[in-house]
DRENVEX-255035 format. One record per residue (C-alpha): residue in one letter; x, y, z. Coordinates in nm, 2 decimals. Example, Ala and Ser with C-alpha at 12.3 -4.5 7.8 and 13.67 -1.06 7.14 Angstrom:
2
+-----+--------+--------+--------+
: res :     xx :     yy :     zz :
+-----+--------+--------+--------+
:   A :   1.23 :  -0.45 :   0.78 :
:   S :   1.37 :  -0.11 :   0.71 :
+-----+--------+--------+--------+
***
This chain:
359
+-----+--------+--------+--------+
: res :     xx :     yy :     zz :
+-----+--------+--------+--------+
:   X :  13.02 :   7.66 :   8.60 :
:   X :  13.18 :   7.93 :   8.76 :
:   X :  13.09 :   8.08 :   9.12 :
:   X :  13.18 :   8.46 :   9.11 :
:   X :  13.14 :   8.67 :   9.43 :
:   X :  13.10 :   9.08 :   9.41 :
:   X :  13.13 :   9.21 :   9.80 :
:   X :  12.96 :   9.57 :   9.82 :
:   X :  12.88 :   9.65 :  10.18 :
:   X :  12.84 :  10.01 :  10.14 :
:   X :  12.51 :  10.22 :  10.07 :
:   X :  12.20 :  10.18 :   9.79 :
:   X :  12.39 :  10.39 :   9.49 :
:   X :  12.75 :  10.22 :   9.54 :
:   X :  12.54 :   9.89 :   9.53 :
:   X :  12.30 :   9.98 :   9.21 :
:   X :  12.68 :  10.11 :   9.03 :
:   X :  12.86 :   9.79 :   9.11 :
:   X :  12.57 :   9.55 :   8.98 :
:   X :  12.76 :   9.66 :   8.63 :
:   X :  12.99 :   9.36 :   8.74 :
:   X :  12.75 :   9.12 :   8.74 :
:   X :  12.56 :   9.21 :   8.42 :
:   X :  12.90 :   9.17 :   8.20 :
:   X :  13.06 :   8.88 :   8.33 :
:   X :  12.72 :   8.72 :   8.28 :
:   X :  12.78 :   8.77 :   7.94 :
:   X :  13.11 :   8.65 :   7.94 :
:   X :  13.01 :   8.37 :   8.14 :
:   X :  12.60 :   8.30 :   8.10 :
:   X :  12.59 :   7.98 :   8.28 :
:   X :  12.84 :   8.12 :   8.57 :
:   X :  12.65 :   8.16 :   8.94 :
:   X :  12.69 :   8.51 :   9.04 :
:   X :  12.65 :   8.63 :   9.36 :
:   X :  12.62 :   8.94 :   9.55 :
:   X :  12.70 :   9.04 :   9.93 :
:   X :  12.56 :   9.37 :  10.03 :
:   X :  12.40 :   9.55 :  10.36 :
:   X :  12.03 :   9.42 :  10.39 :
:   X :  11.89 :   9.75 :  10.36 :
:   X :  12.04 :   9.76 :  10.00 :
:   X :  11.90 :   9.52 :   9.84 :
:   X :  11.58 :   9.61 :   9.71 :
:   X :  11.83 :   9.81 :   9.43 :
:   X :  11.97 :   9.46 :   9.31 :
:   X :  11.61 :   9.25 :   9.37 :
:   X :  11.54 :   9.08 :   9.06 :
:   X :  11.79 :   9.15 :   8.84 :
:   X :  11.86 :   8.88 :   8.59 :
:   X :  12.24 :   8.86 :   8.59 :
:   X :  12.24 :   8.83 :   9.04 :
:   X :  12.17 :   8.45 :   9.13 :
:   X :  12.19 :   8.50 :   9.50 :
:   X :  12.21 :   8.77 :   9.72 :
:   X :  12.42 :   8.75 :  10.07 :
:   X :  12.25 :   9.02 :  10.27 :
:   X :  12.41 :   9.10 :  10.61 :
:   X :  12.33 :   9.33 :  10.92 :
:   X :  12.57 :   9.63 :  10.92 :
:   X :  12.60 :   9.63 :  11.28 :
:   X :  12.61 :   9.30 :  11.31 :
:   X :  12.87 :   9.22 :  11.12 :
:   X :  13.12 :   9.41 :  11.30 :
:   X :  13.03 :   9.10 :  11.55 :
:   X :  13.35 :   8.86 :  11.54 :
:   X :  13.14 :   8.52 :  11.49 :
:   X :  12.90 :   8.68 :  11.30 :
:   X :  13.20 :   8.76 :  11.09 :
:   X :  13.33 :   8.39 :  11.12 :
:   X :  13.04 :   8.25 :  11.00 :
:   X :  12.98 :   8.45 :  10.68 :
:   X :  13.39 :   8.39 :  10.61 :
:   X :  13.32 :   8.00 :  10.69 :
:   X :  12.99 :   8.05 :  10.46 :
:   X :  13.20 :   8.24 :  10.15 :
:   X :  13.48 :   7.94 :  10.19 :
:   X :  13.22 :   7.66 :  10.18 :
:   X :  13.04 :   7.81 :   9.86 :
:   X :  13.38 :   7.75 :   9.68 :
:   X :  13.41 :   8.05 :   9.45 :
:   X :  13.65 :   8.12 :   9.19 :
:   X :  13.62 :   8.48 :   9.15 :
:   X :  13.56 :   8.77 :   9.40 :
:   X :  13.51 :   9.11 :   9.35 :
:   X :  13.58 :   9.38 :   9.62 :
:   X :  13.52 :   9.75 :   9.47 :
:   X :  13.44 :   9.84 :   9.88 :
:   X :  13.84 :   9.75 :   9.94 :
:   X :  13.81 :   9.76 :  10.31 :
:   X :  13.92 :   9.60 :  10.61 :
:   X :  13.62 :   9.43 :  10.61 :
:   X :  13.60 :   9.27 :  10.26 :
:   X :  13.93 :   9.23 :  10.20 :
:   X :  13.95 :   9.01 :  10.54 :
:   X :  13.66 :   8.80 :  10.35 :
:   X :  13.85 :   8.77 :  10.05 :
:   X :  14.17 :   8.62 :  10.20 :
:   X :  13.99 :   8.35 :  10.35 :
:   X :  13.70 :   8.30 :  10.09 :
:   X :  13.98 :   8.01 :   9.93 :
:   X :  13.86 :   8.17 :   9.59 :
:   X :  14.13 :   8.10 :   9.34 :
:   X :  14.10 :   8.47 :   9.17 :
:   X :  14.04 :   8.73 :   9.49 :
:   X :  14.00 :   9.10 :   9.28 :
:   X :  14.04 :   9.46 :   9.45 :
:   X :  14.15 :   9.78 :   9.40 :
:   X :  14.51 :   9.93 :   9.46 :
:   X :  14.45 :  10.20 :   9.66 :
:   X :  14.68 :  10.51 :   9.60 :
:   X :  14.99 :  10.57 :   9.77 :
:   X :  14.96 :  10.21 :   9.95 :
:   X :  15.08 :   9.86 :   9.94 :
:   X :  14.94 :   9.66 :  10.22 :
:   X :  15.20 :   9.43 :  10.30 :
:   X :  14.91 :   9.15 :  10.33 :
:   X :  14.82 :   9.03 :  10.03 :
:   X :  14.45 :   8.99 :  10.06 :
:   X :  14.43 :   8.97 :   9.69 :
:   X :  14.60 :   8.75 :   9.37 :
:   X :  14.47 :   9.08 :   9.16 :
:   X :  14.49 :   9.44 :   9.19 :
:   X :  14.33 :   9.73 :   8.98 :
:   X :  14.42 :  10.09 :   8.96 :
:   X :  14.19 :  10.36 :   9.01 :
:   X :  14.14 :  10.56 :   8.68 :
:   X :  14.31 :  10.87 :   8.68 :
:   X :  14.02 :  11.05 :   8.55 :
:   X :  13.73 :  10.94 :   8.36 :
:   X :  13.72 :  10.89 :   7.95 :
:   X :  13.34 :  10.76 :   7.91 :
:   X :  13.02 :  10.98 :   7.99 :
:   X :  12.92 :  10.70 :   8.22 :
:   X :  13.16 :  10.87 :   8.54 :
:   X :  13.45 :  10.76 :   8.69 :
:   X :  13.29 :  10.56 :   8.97 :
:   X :  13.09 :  10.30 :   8.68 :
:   X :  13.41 :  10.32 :   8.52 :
:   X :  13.62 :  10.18 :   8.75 :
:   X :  13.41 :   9.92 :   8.81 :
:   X :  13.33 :   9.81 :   8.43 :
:   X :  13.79 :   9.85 :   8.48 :
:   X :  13.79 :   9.62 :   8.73 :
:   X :  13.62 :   9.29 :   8.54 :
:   X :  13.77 :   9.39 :   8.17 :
:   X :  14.12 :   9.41 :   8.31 :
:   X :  14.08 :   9.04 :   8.31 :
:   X :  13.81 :   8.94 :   8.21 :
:   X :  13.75 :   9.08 :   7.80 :
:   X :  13.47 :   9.24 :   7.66 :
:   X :  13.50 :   9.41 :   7.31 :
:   X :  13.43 :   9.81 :   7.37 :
:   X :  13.08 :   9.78 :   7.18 :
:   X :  12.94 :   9.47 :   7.42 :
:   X :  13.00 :   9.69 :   7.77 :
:   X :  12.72 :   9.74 :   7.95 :
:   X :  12.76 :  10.06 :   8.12 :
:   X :  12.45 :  10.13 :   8.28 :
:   X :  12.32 :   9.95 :   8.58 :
:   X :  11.96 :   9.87 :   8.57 :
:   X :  11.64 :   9.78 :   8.76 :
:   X :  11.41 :   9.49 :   8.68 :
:   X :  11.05 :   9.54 :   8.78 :
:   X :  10.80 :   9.27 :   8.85 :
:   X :  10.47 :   9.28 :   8.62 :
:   X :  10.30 :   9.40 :   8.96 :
:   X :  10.53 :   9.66 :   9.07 :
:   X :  10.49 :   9.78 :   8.70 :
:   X :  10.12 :   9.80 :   8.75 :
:   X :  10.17 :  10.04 :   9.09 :
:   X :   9.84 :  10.26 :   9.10 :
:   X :   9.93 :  10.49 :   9.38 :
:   X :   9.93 :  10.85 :   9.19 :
:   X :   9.62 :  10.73 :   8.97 :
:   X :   9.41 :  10.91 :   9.15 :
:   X :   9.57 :  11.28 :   9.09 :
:   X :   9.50 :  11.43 :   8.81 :
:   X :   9.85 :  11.58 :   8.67 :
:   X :  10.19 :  11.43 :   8.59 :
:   X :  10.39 :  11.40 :   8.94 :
:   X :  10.78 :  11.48 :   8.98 :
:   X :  10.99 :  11.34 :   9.24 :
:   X :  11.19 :  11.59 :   9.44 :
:   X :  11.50 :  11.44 :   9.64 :
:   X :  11.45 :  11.77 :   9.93 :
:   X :  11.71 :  11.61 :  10.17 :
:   X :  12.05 :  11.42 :  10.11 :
:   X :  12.14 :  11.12 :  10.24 :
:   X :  12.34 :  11.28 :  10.50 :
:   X :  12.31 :  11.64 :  10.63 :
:   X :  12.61 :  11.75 :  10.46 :
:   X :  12.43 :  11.65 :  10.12 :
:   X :  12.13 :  11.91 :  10.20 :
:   X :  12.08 :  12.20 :  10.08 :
:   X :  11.97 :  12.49 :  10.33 :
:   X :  11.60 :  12.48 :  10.40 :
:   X :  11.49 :  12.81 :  10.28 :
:   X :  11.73 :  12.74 :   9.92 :
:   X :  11.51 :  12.39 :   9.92 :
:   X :  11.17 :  12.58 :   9.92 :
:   X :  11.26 :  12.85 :   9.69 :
:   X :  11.30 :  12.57 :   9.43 :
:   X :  11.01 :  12.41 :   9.55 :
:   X :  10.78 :  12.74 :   9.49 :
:   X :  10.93 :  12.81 :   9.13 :
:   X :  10.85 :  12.48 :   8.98 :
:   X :  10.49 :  12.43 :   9.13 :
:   X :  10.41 :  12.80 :   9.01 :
:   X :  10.55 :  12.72 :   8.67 :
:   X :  10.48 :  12.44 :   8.59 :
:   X :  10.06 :  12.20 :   8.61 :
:   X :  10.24 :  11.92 :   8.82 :
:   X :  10.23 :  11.74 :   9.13 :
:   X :  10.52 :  11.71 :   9.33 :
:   X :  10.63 :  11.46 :   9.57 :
:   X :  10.91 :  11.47 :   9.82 :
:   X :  11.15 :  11.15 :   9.88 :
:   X :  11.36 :  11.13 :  10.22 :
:   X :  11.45 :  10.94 :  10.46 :
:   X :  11.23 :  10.79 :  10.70 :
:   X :  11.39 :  10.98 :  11.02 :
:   X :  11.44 :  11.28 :  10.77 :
:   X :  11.00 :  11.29 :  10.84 :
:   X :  11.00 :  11.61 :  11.05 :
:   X :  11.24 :  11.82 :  10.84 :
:   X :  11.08 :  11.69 :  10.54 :
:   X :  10.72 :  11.85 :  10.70 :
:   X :  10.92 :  12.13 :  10.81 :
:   X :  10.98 :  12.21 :  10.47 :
:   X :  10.64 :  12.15 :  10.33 :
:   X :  10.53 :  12.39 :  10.58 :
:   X :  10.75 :  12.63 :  10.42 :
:   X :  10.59 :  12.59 :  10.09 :
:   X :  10.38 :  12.84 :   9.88 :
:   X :  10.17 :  12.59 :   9.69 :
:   X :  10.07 :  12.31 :   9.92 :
:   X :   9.79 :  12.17 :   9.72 :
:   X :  10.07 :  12.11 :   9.43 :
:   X :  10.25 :  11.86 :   9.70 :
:   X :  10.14 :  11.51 :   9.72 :
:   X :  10.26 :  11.52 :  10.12 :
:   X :  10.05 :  11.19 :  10.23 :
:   X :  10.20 :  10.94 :   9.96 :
:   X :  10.55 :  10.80 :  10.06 :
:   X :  10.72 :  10.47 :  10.05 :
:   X :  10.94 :  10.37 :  10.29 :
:   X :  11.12 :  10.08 :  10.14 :
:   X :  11.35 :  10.08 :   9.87 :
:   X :  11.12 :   9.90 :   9.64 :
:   X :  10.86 :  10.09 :   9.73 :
:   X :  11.04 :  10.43 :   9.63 :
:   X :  11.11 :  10.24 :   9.31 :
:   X :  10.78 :  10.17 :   9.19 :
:   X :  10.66 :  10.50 :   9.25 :
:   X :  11.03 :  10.68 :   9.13 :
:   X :  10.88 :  10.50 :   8.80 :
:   X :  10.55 :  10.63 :   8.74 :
:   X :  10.70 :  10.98 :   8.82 :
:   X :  10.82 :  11.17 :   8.54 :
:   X :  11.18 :  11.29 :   8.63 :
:   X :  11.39 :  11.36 :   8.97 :
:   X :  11.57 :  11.69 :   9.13 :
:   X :  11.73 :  11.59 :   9.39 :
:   X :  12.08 :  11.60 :   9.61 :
:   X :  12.32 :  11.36 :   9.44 :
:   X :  12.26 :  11.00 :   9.63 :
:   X :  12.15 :  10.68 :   9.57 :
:   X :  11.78 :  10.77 :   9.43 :
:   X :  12.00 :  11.00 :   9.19 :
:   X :  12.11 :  10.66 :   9.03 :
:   X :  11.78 :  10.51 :   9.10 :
:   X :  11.63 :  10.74 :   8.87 :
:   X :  11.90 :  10.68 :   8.59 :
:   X :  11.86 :  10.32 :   8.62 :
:   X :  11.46 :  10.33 :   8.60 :
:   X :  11.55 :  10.53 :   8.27 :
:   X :  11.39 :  10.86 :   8.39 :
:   X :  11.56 :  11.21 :   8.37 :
:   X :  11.70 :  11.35 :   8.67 :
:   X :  11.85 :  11.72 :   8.75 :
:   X :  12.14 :  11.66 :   9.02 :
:   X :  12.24 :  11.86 :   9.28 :
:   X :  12.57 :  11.81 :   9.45 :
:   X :  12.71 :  11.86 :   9.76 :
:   X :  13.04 :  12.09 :   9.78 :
:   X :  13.29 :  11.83 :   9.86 :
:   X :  13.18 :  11.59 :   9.66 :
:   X :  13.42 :  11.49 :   9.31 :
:   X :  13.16 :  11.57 :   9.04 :
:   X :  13.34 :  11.36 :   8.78 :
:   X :  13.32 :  11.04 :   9.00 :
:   X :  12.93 :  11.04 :   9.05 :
:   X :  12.83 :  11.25 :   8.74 :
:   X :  12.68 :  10.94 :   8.52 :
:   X :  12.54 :  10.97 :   8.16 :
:   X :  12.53 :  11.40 :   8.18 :
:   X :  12.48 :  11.48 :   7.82 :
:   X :  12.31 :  11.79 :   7.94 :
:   X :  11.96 :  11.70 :   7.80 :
:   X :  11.83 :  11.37 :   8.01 :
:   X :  12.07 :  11.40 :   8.31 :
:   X :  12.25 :  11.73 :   8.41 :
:   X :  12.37 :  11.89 :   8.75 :
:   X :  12.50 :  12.16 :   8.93 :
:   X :  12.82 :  12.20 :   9.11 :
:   X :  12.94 :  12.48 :   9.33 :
:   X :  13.26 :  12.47 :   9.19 :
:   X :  13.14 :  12.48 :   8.86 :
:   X :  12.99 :  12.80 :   8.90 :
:   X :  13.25 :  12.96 :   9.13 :
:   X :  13.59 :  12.78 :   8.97 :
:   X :  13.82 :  13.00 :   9.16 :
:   X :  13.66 :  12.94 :   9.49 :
:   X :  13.98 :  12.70 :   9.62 :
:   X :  14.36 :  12.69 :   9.48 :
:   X :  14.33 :  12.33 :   9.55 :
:   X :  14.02 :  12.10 :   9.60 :
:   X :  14.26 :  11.76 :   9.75 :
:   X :  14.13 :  11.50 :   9.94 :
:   X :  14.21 :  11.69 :  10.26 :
:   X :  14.05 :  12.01 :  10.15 :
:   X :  13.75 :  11.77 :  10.03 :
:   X :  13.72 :  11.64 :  10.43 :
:   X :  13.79 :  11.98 :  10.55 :
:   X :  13.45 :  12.11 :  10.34 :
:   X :  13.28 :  11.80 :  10.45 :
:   X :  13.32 :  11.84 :  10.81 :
:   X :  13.12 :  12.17 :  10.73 :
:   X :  12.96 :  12.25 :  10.39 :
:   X :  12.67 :  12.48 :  10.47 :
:   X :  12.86 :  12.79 :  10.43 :
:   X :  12.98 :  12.65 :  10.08 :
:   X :  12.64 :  12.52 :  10.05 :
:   X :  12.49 :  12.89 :  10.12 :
:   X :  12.71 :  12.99 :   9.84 :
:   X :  12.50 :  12.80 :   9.56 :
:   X :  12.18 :  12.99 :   9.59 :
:   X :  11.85 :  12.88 :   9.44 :
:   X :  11.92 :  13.18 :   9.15 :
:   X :  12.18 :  12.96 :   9.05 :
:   X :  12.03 :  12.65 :   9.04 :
:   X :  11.76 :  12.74 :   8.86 :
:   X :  12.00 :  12.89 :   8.56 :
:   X :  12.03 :  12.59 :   8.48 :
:   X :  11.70 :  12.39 :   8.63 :
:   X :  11.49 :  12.61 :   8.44 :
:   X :  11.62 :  12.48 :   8.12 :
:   X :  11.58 :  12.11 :   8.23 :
:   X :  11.22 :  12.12 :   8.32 :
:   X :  11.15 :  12.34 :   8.05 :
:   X :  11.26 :  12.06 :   7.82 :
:   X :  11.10 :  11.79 :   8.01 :
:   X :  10.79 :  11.96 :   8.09 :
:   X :  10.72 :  12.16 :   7.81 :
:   X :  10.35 :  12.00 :   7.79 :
:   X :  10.31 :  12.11 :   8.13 :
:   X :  10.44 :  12.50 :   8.17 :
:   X :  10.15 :  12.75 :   8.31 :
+-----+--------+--------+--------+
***
């Protein structure tokens, strides 16, 4: 039987993409133990899921402990695993990876460097660009296991998934309201993936004027106050469902799927969304690479919006250090794409998704 490792200590969407790993070299190898090693605040993306055996979750801060460190290396080396996966590539994994003892240690050639370490027996290019309507970012990872590790075109799964339980399935929360509810993603992940308040609440008043729905708002737990702040903002408040949030992952989850599509800031409950099968309109930040995160647009169940889209001759250049030069501060950038453009092409999208539903 073989042991098989996949190290992704980054956040909840880079975690949800990466469990594309696990669900093809289960099929390569069915009876094969495969194991993950994320941030316990991750997890709830990967809970369940029928090709992940174990899951190694660790404490961010914690880890950056040296014997908290030691241990998990002396815990990787005494589990005896033949293959590891690193799509995170830093400092961090790859220092587990050289001392896991695993006979097959994968990771990614970064661009433009050759560590004179060798942390790994295998390297993988980054894709130029992407060639499959699944986004550079899945991509690479499917990239990573077939460069070895064979699967005919026809038996790749692209799409990462979420398993629910037959109780999660059963969730009840939005019983009691009487119209279809729509999840709104009203703040990113990070301030520099939110849009401008008064932008957020012009989008909010169109679609509960148009459209016989309830709306609910996702966010972060400290994101609480700006999230009120914007309610407060709103035309329509008895179209809001304010007082029903979750604040786990799973939690999110079993409501995100009783909901009946997302708008939202590109982030991790973007790819939430996709994997829970449900249609999603995308919003992204400035700075960030469209092509990468952009999974399964065919312009119908997922599509998005993209500053540079819409203004294509806003920069001669848009290079990793104009990219870190925008994210330092987007909100003049972010000012630029103004709810009249979003809903050019929102308006289509719900339109399509909520025909049964348009006052």
């Amino acid at each position: 039987m073989k042991k098989i490792l996949v190290i992704q200590n980054k956040r909840i969407g880079d975690v949800l993409i990466a469990s594309v790993i696990a669900q093809n070299m289960k099929t390569i190898y069915p009876d094969s133990q495969i194991d993950y090693l994320v941030y316990d605040y991750t997890t709830g993306v990967i809970n369940n899921h029928p090709a992940i055996d174990n899951i190694i979750a660790v404490n961010e801060k914690e880890l950056k402990q040296f014997m908290v460190m030691k241990r998990l290396i002396k815990r990787i080396k005494k589990t005896n695993y033949d293959v590891i996966f690193d799509p995170y590539t830093k400092l961090q994994s790859r220092l587990i990876c050289y001392f896991s003892g695993a006979d097959m240690r994968i990771g990614f050639q970064k661009r433009g460097k050759n560590p004179w370490f060798k942390f790994y027996t295998h390297t993988v290019p980054l894709l130029e660009e992407k060639t499959h309507i699944s986004g550079k970012a899945i991509q690479d990872r499917v990239n990573m296991f077939n460069s070895f590790f064979k699967l005919p075109e026809d038996k790749i799964d692209y799409q990462p998934h979420i398993v629910l339980t037959e109780s999660e399935k059963q969730y009840d929360a939005l019983d009691k309201y009487n119209k279809p509810a729509i999840m709104l993603g009203v703040l990113g992940s990070t301030p520099q993936k939110s849009m401008p308040y008064q932008y957020i609440v012009s989008v909010i008043d169109y679609i509960t004027s148009n459209y016989d729905i309830n709306v609910l708002f996702n966010y972060a737990p400290d994101q609480k106050d700006d999230a009120l702040n914007i309610y407060n903002q709103c035309q329509n408040k008895d179209n809001i469902i304010i007082d029903l949030y979750e604040d786990s992952i799973r939690g999110f989850i079993t409501l995100m799927n009783k909901c009946e599509l997302l708008v939202g800031n590109e982030g991790g409950v973007v790819h939430i969304a996709k994997a829970l099968d449900k249609p999603t309109f995308t919003i992204f930040s400035p700075y960030v690479l469209k092509e990468h995160w952009a999974s399964f647009e065919d312009g119908k169940l997922h599509t998005s919006i993209h500053l540079l889209e819409e203004k294509p001759n806003l920069f001669d250049e848009f290079s990793v250090e104009q990219r870190r030069k925008i994210e330092e501060n987007p909100h003049e950038l972010y000012r630029m794409l103004t709810p009249e453009m979003i809903l050019t092409k929102l308006v289509p999208f719900l339109d399509f998704h909520l025909k049964a539903f348009k006052n």
